[in-house]
C-alpha positions in Angstrom: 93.5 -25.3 -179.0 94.7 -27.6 -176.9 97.4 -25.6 -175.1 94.2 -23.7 -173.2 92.7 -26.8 -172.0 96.7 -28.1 -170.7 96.6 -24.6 -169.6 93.2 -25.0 -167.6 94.1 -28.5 -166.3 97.6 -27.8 -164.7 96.3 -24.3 -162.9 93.8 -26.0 -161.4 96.1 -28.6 -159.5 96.7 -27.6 -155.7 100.2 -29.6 -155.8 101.7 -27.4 -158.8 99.8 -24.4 -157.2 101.6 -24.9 -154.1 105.1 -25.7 -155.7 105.1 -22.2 -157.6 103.6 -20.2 -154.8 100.9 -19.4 -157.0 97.5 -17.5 -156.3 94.1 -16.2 -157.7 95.4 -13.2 -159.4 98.6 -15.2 -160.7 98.7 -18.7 -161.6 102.8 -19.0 -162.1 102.4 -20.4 -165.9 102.7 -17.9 -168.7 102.4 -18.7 -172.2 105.4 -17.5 -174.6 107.5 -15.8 -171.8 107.4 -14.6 -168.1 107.1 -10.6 -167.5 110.1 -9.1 -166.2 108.4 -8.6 -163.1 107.1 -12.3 -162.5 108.6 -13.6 -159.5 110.5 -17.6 -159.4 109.2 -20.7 -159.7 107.2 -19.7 -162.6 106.8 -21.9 -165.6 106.6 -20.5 -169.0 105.5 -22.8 -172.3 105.6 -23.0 -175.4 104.1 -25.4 -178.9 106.6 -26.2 -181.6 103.5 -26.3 -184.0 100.4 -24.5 -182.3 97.0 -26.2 -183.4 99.0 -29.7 -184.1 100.5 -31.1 -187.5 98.5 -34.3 -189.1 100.1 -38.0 -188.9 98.0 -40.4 -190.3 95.4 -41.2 -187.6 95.5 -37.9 -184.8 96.5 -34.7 -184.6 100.5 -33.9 -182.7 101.5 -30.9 -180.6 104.6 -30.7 -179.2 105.0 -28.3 -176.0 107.8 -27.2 -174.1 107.5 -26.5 -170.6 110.5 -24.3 -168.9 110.6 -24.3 -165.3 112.7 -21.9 -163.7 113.5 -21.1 -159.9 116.3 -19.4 -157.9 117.2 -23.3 -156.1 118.1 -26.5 -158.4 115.5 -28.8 -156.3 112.8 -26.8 -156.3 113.0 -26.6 -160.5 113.5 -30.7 -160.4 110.6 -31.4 -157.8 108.2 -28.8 -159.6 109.7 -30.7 -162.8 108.4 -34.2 -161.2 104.6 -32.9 -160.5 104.6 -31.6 -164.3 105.9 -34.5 -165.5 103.7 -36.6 -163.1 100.6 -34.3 -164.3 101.4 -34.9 -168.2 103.4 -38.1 -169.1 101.3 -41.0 -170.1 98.1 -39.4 -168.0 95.8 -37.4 -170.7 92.7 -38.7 -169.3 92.3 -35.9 -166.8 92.9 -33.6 -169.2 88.9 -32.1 -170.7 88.6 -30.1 -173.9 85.3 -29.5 -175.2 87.2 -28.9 -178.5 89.5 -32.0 -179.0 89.8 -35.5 -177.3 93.4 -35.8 -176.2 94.6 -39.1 -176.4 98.0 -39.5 -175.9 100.8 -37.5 -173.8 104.2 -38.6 -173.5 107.6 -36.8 -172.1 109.9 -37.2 -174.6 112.6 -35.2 -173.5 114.2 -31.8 -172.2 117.5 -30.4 -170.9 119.1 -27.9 -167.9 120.5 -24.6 -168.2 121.5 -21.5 -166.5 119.4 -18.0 -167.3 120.6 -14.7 -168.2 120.3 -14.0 -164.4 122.0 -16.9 -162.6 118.6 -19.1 -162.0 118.5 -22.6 -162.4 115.8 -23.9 -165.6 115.0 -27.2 -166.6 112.6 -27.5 -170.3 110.7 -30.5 -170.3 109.1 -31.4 -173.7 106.0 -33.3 -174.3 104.1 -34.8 -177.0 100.2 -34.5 -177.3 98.0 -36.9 -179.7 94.6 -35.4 -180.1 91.9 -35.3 -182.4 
């Protein structure tokens, strides 16, 4: 799947790393949802169609990334280093399962949690084969 490799690719950059306060043991993304006990920034994701649907040409996945933090400029500068990672620059991105082609930001929104912390979802699309 693809989402391992984004997975694999954004962990590994210091920038993000720093931005989340992430470490060895916890890396600060989660797939599907955050444990109760995760601690902010975190970022949790998500695919609208795991595995990719079928256009003509390449395969589409469509993933959601949620940022969310206790302080409104640390979710939008963490949200700039995603979006600087992903949007229009797949070639870093290795799979020894799929070529990824194509990534592009095409969208997202801000909201409040259950708790009072400030989130920002930032979607992407991923064109693979």
């Amino acid at each position: 799947m693809i989402l391992e490799a984004v997975y694999s690719y954004l962990t590994k950059d210091k920038a993000l790393a720093s931005a989340l306060g992430a470490d060895p043991k916890d890396g600060k993304i989660y797939p599907n949802y955050a444990a109760i006990t995760s601690r902010v920034p975190y970022i949790v994701y998500r695919s609208a169609n795991p595995g990719g649907s079928y256009d003509e040409v390449l395969s589409e996945e469509q993933i959601t990334f949620v940022i969310t933090s206790d302080e409104f400029a640390q979710t939008a500068r963490i949200s700039g280093i995603l979006t600087s990672l992903l949007d229009l620059n797949c070639g870093e991105i290795a799979s020894s399962d799929y070529k990824i082609y194509y990534c592009k930001k095409i969208g997202g929104s801000d909201f409040m949690d259950e708790l009072g912390r400030h989130c920002r979802a930032v979607n992407f699309i991923f064109k693979f084969k």
